[in-house]
C-alpha positions in Angstrom: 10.6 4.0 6.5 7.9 5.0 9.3 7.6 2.5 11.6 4.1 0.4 11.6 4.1 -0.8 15.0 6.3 -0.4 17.8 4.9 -2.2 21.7 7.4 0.2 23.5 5.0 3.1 22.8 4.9 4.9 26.3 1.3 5.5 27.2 -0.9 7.8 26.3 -0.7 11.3 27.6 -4.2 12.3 26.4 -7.5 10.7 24.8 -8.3 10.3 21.1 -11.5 12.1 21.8 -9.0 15.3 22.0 -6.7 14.3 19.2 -8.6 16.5 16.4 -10.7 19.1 17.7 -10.3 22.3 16.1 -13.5 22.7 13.8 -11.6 23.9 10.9 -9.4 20.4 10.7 -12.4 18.5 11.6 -14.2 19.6 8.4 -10.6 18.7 6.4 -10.9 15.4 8.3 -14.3 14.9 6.8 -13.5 16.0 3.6 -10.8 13.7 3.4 -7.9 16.4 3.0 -6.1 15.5 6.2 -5.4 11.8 6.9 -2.6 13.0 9.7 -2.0 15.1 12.7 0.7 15.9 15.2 0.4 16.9 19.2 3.3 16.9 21.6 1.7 14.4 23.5 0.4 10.7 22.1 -3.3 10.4 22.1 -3.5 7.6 20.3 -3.1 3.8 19.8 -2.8 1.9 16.6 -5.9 0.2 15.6 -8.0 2.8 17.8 -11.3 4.5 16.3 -11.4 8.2 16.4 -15.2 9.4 15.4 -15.9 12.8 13.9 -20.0 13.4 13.5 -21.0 10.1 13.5 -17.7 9.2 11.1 -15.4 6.6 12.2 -11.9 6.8 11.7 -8.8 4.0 12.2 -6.5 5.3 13.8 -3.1 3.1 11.4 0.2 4.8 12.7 1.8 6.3 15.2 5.8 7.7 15.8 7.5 10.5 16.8 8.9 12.9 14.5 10.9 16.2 14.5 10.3 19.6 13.7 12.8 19.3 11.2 11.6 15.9 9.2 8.4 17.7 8.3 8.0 17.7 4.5 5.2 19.3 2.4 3.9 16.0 1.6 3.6 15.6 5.7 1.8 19.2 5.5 -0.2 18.2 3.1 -1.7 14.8 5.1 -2.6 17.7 7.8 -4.5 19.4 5.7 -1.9 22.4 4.5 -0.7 23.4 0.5 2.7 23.5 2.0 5.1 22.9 4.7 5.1 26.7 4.9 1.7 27.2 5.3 1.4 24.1 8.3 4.4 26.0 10.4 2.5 29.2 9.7 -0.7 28.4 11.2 1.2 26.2 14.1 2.8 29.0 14.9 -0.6 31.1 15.0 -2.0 28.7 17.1 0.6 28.8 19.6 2.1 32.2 19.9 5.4 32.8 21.2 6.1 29.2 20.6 9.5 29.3 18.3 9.8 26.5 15.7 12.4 24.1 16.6 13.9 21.5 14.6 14.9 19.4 16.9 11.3 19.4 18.5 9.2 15.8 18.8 6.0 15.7 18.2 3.8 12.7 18.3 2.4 11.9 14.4 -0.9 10.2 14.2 -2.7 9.2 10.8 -5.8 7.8 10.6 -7.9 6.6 7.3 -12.1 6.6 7.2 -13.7 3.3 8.5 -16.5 2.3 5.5 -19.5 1.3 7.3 
């Protein structure tokens, strides 16, 4: 079970404003086919707002995973068909970077605010 809530997050290591930037995932955001996203650092506090063109987004969880717990149904909160297809464009992203297993990365889902 993913944890809710935990007060012994460490802090932030970067702003929300940065947490989904690439314009490609911001249209998935918008379109509602990616409720999730992962960075090495945390960006992000529960209960946070996260806009995206005048779009407000609640920002409901955030833990660490590994590499190695991703599933396709994780892939397919970030936007992706498949697990496959996630660590392929990662890995595009990021070249030279090998994919690691044992790696944690900081997930943060978010759902639309209705206004």
């Amino acid at each position: 079970m993913k944890q809710k809530y935990n007060p012994s997050l460490p802090p932030k290591t970067c702003t929300i404003d940065k947490l989904v930037t690439i314009p490609a995932d911001v249209e998935k955001v918008l379109m509602g086919r990616k409720t999730a996203t992962r960075r090495n650092g945390r960006y992000a506090d529960i209960g946070e707002i996260m806009e995206l063109n005048n779009k407000k987004y609640r920002i409901d969880n955030v833990y660490k995973q590994t590499l190695g717990e991703l599933s396709d149904e994780d892939a397919q909160r970030e936007g992706y068909k498949s697990l496959e297809a996630y660590k392929e464009s990662i890995l595009s992203m990021h070249p030279g970077m090998p994919w690691l297993p044992k790696m944690e990365v900081w997930v943060h889902e978010f759902s639309e605010l209705e206004e």
